[in-house]
BATOR-807686 format. One line per 8 residues: number of its first residue (from 1); their letters; for each residue x, y, z of C-alpha. Coordinates in pm, 1 decimal, decimal comma. Layout:
BEGIN
NUM> A> X Y Z; ... .
//
This chain:
BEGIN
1> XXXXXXXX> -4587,4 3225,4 -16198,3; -4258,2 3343,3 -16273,4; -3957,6 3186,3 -16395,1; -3693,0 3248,9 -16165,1; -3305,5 3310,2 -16236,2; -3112,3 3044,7 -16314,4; -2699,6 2988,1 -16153,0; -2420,9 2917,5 -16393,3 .
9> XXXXXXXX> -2350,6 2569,7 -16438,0; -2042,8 2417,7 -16266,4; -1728,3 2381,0 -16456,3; -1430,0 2130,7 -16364,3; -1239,7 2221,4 -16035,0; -1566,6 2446,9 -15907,9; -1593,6 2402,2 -15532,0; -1889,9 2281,1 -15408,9 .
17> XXXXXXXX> -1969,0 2308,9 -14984,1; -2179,6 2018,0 -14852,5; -2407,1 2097,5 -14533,9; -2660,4 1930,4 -14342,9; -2948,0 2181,6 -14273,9; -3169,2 1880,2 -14171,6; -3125,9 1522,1 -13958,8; -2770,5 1369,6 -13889,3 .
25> XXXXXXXX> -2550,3 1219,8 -14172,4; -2332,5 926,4 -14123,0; -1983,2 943,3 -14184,7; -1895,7 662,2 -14379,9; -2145,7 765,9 -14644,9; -2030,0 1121,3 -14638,6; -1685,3 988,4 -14712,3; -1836,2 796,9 -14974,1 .
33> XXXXXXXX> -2031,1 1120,8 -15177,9; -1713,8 1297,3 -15172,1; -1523,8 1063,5 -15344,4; -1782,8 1042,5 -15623,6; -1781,1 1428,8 -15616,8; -1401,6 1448,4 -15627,7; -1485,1 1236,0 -15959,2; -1625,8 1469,6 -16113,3 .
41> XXXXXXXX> -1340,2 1679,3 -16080,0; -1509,5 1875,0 -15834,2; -1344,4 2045,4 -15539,4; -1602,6 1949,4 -15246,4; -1578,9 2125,2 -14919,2; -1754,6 1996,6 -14587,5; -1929,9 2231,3 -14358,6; -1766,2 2241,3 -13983,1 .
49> XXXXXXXX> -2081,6 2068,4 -13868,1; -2198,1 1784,5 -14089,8; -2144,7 1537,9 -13857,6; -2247,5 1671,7 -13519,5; -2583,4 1509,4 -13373,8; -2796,4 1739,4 -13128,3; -2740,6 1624,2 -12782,0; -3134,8 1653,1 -12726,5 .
57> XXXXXXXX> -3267,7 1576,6 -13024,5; -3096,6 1301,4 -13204,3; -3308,0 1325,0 -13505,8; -3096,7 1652,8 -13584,7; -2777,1 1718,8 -13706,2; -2684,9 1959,1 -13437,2; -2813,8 2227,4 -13332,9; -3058,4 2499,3 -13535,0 .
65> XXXXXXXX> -2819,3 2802,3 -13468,7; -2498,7 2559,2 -13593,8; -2679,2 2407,3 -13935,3; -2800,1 2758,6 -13977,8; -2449,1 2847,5 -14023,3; -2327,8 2606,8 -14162,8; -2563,8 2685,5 -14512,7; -2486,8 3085,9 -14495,4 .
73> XXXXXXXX> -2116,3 3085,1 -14437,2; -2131,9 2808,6 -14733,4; -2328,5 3015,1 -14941,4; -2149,0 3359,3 -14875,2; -1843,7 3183,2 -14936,4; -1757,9 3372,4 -15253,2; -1510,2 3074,0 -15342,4; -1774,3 2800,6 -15309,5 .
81> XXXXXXXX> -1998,0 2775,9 -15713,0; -2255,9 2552,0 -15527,3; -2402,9 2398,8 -15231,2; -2503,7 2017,2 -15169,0; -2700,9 1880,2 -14908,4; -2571,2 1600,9 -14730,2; -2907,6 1417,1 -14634,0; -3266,1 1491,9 -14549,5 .
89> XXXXXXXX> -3432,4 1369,6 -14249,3; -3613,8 1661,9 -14037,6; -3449,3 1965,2 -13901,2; -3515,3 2272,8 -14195,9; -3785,7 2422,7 -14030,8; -3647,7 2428,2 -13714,3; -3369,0 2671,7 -13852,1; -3472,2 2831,3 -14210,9 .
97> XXXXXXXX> -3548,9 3141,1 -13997,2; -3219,3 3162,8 -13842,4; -3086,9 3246,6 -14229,5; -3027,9 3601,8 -14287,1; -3155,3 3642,2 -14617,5; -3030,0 3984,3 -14720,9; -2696,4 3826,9 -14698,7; -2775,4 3532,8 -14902,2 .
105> XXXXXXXX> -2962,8 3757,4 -15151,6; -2608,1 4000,4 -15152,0; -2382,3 3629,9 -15217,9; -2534,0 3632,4 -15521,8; -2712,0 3310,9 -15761,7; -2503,1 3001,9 -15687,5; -2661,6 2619,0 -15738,9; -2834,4 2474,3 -15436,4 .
113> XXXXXXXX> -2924,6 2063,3 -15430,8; -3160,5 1852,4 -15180,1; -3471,0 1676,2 -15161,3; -3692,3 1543,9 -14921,8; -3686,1 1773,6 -14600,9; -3481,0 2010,7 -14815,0; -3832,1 2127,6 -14979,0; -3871,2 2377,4 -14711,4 .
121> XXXXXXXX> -3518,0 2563,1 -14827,6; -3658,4 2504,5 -15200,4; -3944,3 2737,7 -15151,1; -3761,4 2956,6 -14924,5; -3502,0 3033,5 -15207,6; -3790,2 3107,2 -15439,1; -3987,3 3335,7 -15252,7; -3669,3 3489,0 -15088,6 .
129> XXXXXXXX> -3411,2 3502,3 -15281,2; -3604,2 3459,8 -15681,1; -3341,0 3152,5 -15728,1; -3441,8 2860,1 -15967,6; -3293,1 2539,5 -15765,4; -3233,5 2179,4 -15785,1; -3440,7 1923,7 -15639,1; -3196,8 1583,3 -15653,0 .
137> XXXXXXXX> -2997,4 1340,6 -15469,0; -2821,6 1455,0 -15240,2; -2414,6 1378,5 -15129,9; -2488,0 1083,0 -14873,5; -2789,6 995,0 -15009,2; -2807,1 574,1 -14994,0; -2970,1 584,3 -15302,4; -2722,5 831,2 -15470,3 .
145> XXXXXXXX> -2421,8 647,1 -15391,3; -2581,3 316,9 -15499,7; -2757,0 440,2 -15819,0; -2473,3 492,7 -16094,3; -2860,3 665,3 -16292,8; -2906,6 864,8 -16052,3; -2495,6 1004,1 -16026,0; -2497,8 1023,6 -16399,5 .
153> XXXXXXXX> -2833,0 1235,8 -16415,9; -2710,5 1515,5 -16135,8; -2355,2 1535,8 -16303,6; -2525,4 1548,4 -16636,0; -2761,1 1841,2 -16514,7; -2483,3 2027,0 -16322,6; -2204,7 2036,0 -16612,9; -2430,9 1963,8 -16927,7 .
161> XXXXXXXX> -2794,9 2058,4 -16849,2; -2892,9 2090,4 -17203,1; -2884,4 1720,6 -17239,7; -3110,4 1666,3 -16971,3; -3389,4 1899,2 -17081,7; -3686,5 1630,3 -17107,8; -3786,8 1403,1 -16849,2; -3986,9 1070,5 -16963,6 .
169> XXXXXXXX> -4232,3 884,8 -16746,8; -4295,9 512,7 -16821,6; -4654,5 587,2 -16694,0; -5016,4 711,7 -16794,7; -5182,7 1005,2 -16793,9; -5403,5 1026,5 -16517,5; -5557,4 1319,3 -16615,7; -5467,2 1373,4 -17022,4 .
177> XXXXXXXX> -5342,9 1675,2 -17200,2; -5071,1 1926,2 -17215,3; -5011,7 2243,4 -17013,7; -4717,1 2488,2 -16961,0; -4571,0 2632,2 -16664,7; -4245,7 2746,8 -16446,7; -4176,1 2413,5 -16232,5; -4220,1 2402,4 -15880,8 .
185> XXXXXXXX> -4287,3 2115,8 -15578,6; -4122,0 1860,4 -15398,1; -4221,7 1634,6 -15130,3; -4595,6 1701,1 -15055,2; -4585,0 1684,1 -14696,1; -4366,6 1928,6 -14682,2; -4516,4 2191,8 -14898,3; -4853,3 2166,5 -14671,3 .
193> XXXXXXXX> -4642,3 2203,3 -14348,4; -4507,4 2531,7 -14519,7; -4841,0 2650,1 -14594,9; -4863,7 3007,1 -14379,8; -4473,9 3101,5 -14293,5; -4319,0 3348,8 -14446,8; -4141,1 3112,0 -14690,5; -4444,1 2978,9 -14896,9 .
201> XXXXXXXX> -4546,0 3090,3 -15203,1; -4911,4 3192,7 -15145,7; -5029,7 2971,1 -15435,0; -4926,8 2728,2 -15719,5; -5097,7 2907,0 -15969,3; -4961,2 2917,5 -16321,0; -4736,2 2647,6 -16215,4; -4631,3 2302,2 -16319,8 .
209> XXXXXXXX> -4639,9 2091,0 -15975,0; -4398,8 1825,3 -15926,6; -4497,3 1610,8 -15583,5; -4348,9 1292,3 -15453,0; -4340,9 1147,8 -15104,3; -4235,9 857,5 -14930,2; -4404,4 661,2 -14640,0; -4721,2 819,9 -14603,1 .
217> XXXXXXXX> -5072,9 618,3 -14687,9; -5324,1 678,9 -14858,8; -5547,5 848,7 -14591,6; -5225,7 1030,2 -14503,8; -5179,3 1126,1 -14899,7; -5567,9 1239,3 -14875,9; -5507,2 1458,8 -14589,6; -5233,2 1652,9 -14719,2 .
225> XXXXXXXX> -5361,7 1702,3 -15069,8; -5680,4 1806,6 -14930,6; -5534,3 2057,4 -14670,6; -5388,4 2213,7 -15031,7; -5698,5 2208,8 -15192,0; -5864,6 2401,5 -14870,6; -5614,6 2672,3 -14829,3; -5677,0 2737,4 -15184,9 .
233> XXXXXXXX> -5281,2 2680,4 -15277,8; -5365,4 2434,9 -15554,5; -5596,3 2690,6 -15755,2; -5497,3 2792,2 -16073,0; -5240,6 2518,4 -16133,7; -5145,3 2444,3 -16485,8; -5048,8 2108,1 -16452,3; -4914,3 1815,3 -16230,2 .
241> XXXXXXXX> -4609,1 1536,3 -16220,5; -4611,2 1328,8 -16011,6; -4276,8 1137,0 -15881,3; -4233,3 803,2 -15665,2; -4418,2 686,9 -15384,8; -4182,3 459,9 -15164,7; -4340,6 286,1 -14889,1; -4714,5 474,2 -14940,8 .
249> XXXXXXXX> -4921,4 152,5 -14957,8; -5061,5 -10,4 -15272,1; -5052,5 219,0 -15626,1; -5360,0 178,8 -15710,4; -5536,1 255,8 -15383,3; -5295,5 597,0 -15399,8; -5398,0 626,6 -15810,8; -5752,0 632,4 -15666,5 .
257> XXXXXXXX> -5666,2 870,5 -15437,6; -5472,5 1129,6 -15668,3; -5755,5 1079,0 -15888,2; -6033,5 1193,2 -15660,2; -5843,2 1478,2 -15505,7; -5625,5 1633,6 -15836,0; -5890,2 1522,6 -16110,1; -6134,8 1752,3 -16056,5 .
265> XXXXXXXX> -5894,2 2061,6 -16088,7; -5916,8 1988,7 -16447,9; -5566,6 1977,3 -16546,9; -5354,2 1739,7 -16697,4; -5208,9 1506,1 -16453,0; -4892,9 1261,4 -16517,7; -4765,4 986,1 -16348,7; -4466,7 760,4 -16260,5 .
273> XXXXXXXX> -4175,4 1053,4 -16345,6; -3899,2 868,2 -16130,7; -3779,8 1202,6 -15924,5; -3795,4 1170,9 -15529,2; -3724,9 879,8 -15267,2; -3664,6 614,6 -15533,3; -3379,7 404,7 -15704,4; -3273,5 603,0 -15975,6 .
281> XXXXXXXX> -3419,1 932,5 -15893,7; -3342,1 1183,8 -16125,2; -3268,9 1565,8 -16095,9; -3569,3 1799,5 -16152,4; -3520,9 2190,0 -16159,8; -3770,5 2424,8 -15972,6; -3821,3 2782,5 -16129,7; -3805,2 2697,1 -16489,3 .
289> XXXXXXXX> -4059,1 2727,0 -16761,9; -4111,6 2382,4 -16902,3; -4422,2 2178,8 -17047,7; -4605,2 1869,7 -16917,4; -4735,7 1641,4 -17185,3; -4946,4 1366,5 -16988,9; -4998,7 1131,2 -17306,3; -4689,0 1158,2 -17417,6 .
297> XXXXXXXX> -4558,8 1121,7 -17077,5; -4286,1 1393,4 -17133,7; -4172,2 1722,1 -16936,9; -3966,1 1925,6 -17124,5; -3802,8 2228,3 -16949,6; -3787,0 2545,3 -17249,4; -3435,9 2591,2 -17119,7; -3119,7 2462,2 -16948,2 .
305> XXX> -3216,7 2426,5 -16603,4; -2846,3 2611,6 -16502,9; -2719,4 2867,4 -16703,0 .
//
């Protein structure tokens, strides 16, 4: 696999556009991430439909042809350095075809930030467009605007990503040993649902896998990782992280579970690395070379994750 190119850091005063590619964002919390932005000395700009809500489909943040939009004029914008997803939710797939990708491509490397339902547009910008991206909290996040670790870590990684260049897990190696790679992942369910459109990479190999989810069981957990396994995407892996589990059922019955599905691909598998849907979550970069050391616990990216 690849390491893909990396976008400049930001710098004080860059302008940053915030979209909503996926479910509906509530206003107060918007208001809320822009202030901590503005913190940063950041200039952010809102996209002209962040706050709609499909008339049919409440689940959405308007419509597919409008949140479409919303991400290429943001990211054509030759003024705008970077561009923040508002929330998750559900919605990407619905309009990551709509994007015209040869106009992205043109725009040029900028950052891009999400997580969650944002996976989709993570692999899409690596198989389209070659672009490493960030998978973090995201501008009305709860647990962003809550979580003064989780604030620090994304401004940290946006202005001074050498400091952040090795992630520690608290946790055990399921599987031991070490094992180098370009990063890749996000939420699980998400990278099976990709599996055959013309946005998914056609395998994992060579690859450090990063994987978290939230409230999906065990049998649920099963499912998906063996639907991976089946269409061959997990072959030739170099190694696994694994993030946070909210609302998945008991750890142990999902430990036995990760253990019986990713053991027997024979590479080292780490636990408890505190990026997804959890308190805290920290800022992990996709398309970097970086190694996974499950007994020490450590990933350590090889460079800056921006530029």
């Amino acid at each position: 696999m690849r390491e893909l190119t990396r976008p400049a850091r930001l710098a004080p005063g860059a302008r940053v556009a915030v979209v909503a590619p996926s479910g509906p964002v509530p206003e107060e919390r918007l208001q809320s991430g822009l202030d901590i932005l503005r913190g940063w000395d950041l200039d952010p700009v809102v996209a002209p439909h962040v706050l709609d809500r499909h008339d049919g489909f409440r689940y959405l943040a308007g419509t597919d042809a409008d949140r479409a939009a919303d991400l290429q004029a943001a990211w054509c914008d030759p003024a705008v350095d970077a561009v923040l997803c508002a929330r998750g939710g559900y919605g990407v797939q619905r309009m990551v075809d709509l994007l015209d990708w040869d106009a992205l491509r043109a725009a040029g490397p900028k950052v891009f930030v999400g997580f969650s339902d944002i996976t989709a547009l993570h692999e899409a910008f690596a198989v389209r467009l070659g672009l490493a991206t960030l998978h973090g909290p995201m501008a009305a996040g709860i647990d962003f605007l809550k979580n003064a670790r989780a604030q620090e870590h994304l401004r940290a990684t946006l202005f001074e990503p050498e400091s952040v260049r090795t992630l520690v897990s608290p946790g055990t190696a399921l599987v031991p040993g070490r094992a180098r790679g370009v990063t890749l992942g996000g939420c699980v369910s998400l990278l099976a649902a990709d599996l055959g459109t013309p946005h998914a990479r056609p395998s994992a190999r060579g690859g450090l896998l990063m994987i978290e989810d939230v409230g999906e069981e065990a049998y649920r957990l099963d499912r998906i990782l063996t639907q991976l396994l089946r269409s061959h995407w997990l072959d030739g892996v170099a190694g696994i992280a694994l993030g946070s589990w909210v609302d998945c059922g008991p750890y142990e019955e999902l430990r036995r579970v990760f253990l019986d599905r990713l053991g027997p691909l024979g590479v080292p598998v780490a636990e408890d690395f505190g990026f997804g849907h959890c308190e805290g979550a920290l800022t992990v970069p996709f398309g970097v070379p970086a190694e996974l050391d499950a007994d020490a616990g450590t990933l350590t990216l090889w460079e800056p994750a921006l530029r």
